[in-house]
mmJSON file of the N, C-alpha and C atoms, coordinates in Angstrom:
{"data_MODEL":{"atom_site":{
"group_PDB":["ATOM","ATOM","ATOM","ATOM","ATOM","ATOM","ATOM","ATOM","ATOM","ATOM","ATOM","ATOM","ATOM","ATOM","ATOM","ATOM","ATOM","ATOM","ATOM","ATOM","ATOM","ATOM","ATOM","ATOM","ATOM","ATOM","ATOM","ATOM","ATOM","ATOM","ATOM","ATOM","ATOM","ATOM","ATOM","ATOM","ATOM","ATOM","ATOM","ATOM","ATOM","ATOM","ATOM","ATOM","ATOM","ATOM","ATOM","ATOM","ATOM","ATOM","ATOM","ATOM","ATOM","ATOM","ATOM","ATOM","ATOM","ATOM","ATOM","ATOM","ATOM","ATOM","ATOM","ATOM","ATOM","ATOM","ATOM","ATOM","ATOM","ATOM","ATOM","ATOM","ATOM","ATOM","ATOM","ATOM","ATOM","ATOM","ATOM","ATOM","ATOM","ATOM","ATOM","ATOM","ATOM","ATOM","ATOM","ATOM","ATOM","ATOM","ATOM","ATOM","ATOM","ATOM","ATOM","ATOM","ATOM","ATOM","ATOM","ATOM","ATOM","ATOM","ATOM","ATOM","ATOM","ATOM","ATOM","ATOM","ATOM","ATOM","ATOM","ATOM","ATOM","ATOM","ATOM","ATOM","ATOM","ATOM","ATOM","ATOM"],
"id":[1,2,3,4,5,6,7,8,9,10,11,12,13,14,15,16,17,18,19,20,21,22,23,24,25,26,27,28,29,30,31,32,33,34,35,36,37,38,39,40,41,42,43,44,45,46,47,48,49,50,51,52,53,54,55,56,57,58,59,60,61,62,63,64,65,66,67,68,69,70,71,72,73,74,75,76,77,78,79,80,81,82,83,84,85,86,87,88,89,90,91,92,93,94,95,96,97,98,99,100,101,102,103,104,105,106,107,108,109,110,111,112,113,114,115,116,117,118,119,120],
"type_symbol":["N","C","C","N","C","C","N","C","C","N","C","C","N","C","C","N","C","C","N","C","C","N","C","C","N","C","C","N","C","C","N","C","C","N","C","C","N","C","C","N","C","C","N","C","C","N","C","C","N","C","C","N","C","C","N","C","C","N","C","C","N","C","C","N","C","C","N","C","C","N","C","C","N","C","C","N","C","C","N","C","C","N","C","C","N","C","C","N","C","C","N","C","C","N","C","C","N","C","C","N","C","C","N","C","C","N","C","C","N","C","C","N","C","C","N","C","C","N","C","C"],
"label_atom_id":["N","CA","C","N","CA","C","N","CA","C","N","CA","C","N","CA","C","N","CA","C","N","CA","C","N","CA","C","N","CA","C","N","CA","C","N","CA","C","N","CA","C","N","CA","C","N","CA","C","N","CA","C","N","CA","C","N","CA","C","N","CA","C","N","CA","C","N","CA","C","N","CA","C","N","CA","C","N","CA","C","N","CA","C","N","CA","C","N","CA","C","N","CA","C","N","CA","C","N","CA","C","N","CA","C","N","CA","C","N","CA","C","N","CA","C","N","CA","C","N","CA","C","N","CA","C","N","CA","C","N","CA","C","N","CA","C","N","CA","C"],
"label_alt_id":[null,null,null,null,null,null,null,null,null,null,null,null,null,null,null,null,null,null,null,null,null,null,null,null,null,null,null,null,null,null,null,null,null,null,null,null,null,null,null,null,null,null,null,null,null,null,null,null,null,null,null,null,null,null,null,null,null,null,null,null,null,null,null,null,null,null,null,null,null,null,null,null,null,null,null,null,null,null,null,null,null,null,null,null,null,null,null,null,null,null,null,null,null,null,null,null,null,null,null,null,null,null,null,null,null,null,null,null,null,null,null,null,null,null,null,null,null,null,null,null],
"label_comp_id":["UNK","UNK","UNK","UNK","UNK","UNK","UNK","UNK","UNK","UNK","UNK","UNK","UNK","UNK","UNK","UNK","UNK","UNK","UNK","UNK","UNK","UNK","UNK","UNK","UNK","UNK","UNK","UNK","UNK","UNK","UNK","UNK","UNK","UNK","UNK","UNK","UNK","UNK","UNK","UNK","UNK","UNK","UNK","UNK","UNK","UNK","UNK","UNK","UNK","UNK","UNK","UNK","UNK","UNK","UNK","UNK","UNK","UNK","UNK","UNK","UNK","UNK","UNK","UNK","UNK","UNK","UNK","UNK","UNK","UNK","UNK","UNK","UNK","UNK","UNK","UNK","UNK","UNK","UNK","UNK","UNK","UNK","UNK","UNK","UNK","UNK","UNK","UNK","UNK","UNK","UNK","UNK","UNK","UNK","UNK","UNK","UNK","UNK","UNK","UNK","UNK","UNK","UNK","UNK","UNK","UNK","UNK","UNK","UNK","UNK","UNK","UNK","UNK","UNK","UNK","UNK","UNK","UNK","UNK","UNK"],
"label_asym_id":["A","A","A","A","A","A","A","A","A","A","A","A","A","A","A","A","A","A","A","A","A","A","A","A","A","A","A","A","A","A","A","A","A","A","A","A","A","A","A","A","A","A","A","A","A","A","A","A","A","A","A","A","A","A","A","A","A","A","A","A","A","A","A","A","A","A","A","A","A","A","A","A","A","A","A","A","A","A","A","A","A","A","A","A","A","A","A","A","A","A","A","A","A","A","A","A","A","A","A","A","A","A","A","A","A","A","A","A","A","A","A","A","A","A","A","A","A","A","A","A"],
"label_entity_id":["1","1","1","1","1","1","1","1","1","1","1","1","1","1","1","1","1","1","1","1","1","1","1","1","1","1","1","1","1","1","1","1","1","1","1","1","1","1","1","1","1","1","1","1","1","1","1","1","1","1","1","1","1","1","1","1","1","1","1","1","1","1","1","1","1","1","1","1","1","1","1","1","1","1","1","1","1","1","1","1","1","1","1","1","1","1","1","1","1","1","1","1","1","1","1","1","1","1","1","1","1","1","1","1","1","1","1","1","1","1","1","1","1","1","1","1","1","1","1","1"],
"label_seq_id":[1,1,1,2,2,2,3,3,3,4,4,4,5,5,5,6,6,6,7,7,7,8,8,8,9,9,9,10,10,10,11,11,11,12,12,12,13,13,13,14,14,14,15,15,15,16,16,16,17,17,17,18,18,18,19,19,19,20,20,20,21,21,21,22,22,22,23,23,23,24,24,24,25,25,25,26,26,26,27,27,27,28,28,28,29,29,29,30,30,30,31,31,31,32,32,32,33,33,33,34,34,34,35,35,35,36,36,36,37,37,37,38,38,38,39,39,39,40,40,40],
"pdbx_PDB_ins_code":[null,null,null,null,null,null,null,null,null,null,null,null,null,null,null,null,null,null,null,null,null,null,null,null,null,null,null,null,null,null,null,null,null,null,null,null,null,null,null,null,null,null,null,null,null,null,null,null,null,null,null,null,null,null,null,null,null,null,null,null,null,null,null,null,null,null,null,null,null,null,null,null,null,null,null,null,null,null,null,null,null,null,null,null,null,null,null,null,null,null,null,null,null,null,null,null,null,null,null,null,null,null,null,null,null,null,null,null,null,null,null,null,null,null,null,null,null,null,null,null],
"Cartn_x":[-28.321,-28.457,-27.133,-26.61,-24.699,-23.865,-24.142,-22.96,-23.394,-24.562,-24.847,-23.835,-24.272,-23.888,-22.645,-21.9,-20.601,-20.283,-20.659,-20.305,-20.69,-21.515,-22.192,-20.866,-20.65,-19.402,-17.817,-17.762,-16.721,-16.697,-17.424,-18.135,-17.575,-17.978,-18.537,-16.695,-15.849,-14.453,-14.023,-14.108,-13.427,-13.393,-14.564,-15.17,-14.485,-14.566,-13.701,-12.902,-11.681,-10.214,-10.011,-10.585,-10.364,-10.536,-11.939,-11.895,-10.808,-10.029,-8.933,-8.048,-7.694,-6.805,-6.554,-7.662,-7.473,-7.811,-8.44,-8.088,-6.781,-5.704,-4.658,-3.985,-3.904,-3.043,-3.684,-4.746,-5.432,-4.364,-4.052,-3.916,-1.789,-1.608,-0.363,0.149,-0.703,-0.54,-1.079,-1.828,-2.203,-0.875,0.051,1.08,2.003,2.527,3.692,3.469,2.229,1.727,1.914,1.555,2.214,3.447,3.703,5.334,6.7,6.127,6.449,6.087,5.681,4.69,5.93,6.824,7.8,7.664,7.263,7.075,6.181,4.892,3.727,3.531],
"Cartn_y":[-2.38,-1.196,-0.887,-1.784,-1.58,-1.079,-1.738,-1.364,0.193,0.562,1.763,2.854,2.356,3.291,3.595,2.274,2.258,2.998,3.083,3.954,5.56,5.795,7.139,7.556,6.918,7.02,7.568,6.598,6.752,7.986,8.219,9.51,10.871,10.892,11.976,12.45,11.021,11.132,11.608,11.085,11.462,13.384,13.588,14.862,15.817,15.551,15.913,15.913,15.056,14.892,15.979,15.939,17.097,18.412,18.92,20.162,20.5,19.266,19.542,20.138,19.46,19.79,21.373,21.445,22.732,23.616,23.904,24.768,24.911,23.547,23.958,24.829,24.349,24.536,26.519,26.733,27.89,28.846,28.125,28.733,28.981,27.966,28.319,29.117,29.16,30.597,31.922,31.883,33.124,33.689,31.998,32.709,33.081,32.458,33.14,34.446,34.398,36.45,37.241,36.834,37.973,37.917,36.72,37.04,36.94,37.094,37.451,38.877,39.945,40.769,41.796,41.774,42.314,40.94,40.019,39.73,39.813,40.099,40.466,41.62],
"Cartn_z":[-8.065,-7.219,-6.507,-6.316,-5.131,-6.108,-7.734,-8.153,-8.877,-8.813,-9.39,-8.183,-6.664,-5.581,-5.805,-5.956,-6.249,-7.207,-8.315,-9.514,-9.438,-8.615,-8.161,-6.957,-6.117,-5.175,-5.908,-6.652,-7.505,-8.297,-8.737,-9.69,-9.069,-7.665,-6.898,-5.85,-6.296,-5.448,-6.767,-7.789,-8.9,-9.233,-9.265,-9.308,-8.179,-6.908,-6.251,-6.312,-6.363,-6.669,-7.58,-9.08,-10.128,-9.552,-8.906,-8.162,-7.272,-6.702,-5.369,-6.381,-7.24,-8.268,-9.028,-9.731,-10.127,-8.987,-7.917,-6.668,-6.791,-6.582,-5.95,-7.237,-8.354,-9.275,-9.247,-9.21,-8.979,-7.717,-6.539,-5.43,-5.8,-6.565,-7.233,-8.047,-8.777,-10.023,-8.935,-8.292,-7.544,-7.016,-5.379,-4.928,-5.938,-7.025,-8.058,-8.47,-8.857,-9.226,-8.161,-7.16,-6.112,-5.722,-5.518,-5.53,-6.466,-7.755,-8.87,-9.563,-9.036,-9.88,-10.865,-11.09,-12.137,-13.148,-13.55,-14.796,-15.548,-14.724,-15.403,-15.51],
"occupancy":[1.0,1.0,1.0,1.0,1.0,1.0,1.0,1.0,1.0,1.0,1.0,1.0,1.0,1.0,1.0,1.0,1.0,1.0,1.0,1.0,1.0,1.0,1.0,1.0,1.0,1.0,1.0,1.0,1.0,1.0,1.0,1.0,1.0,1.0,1.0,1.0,1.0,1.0,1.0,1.0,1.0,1.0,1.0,1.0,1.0,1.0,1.0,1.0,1.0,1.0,1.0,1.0,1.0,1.0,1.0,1.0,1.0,1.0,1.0,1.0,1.0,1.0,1.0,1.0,1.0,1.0,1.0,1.0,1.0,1.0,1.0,1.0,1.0,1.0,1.0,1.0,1.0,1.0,1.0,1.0,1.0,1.0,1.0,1.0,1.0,1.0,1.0,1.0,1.0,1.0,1.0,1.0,1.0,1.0,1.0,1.0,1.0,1.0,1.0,1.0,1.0,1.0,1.0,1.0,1.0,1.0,1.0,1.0,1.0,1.0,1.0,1.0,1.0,1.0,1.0,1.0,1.0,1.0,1.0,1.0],
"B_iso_or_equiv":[0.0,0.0,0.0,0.0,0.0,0.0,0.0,0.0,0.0,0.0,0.0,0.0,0.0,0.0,0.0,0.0,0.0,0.0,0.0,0.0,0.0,0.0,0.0,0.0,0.0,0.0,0.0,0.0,0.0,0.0,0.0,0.0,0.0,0.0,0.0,0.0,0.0,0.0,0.0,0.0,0.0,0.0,0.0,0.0,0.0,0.0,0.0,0.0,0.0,0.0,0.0,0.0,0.0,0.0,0.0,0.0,0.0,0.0,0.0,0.0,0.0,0.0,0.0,0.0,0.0,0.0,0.0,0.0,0.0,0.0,0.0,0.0,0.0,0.0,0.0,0.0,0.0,0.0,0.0,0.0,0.0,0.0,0.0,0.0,0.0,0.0,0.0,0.0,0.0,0.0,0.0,0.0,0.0,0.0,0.0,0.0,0.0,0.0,0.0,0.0,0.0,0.0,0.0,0.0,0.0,0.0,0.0,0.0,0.0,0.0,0.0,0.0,0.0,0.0,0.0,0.0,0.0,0.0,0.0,0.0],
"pdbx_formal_charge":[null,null,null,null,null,null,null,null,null,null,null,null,null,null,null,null,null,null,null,null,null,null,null,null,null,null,null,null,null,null,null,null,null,null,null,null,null,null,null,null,null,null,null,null,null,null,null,null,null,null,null,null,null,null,null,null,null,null,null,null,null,null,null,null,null,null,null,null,null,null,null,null,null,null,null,null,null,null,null,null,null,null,null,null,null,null,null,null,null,null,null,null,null,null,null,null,null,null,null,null,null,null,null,null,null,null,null,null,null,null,null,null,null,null,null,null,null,null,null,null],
"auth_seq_id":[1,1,1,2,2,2,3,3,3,4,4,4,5,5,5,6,6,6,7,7,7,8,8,8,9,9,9,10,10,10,11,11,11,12,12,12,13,13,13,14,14,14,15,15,15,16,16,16,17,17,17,18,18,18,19,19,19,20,20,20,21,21,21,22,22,22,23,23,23,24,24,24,25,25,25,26,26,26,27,27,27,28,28,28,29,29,29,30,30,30,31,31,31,32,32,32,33,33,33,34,34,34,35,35,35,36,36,36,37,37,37,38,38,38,39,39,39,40,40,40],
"auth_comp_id":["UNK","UNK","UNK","UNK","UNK","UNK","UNK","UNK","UNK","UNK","UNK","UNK","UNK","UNK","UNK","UNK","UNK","UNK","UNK","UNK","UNK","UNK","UNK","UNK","UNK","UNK","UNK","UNK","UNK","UNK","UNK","UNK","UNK","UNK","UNK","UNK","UNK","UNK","UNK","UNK","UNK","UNK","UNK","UNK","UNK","UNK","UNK","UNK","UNK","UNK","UNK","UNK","UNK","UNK","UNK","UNK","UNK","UNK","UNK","UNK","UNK","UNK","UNK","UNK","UNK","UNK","UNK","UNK","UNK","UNK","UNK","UNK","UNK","UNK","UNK","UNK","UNK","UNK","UNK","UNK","UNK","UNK","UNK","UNK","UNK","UNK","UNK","UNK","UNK","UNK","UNK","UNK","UNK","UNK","UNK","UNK","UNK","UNK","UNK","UNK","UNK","UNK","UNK","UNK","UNK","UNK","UNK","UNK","UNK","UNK","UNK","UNK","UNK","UNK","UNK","UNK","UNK","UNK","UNK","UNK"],
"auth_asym_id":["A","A","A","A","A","A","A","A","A","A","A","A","A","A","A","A","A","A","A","A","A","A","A","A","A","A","A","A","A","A","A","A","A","A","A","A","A","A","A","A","A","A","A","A","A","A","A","A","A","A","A","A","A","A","A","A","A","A","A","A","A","A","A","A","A","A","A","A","A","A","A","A","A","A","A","A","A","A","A","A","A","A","A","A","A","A","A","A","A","A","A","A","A","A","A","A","A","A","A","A","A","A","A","A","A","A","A","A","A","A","A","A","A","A","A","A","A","A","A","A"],
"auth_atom_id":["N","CA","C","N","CA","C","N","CA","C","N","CA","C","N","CA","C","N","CA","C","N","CA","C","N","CA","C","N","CA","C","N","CA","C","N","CA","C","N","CA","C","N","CA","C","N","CA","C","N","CA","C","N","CA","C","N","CA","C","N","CA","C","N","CA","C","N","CA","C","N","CA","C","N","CA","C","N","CA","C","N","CA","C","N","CA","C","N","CA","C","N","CA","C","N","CA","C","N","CA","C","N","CA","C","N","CA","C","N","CA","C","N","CA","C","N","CA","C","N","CA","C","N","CA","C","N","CA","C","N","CA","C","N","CA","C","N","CA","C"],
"pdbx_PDB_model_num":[1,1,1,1,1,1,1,1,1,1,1,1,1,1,1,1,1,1,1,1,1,1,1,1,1,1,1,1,1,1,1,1,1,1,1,1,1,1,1,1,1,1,1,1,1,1,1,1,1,1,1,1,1,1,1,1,1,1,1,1,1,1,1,1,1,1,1,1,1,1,1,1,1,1,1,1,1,1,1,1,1,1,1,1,1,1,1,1,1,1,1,1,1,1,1,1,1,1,1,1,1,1,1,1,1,1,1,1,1,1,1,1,1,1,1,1,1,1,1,1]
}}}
């Protein structure tokens, strides 16, 4: 049962971490398009 929690814990940081991730990479391509908008 602990090590399930544990693995459900782990799961759920992991999962997060990836969402933090592509947000940011998301919130990066957003600022370059606006302050880039003559290449697109």
């Amino acid at each position: 049962m602990k090590m399930l929690l544990i693995l459900s814990a782990s799961a759920s940081v992991l999962a997060y971490g990836i969402g933090a991730v592509i947000a940011l990479m998301a919130f990066v391509y957003l600022v370059y398009v606006l302050i880039k908008p003559e290449k697109f």
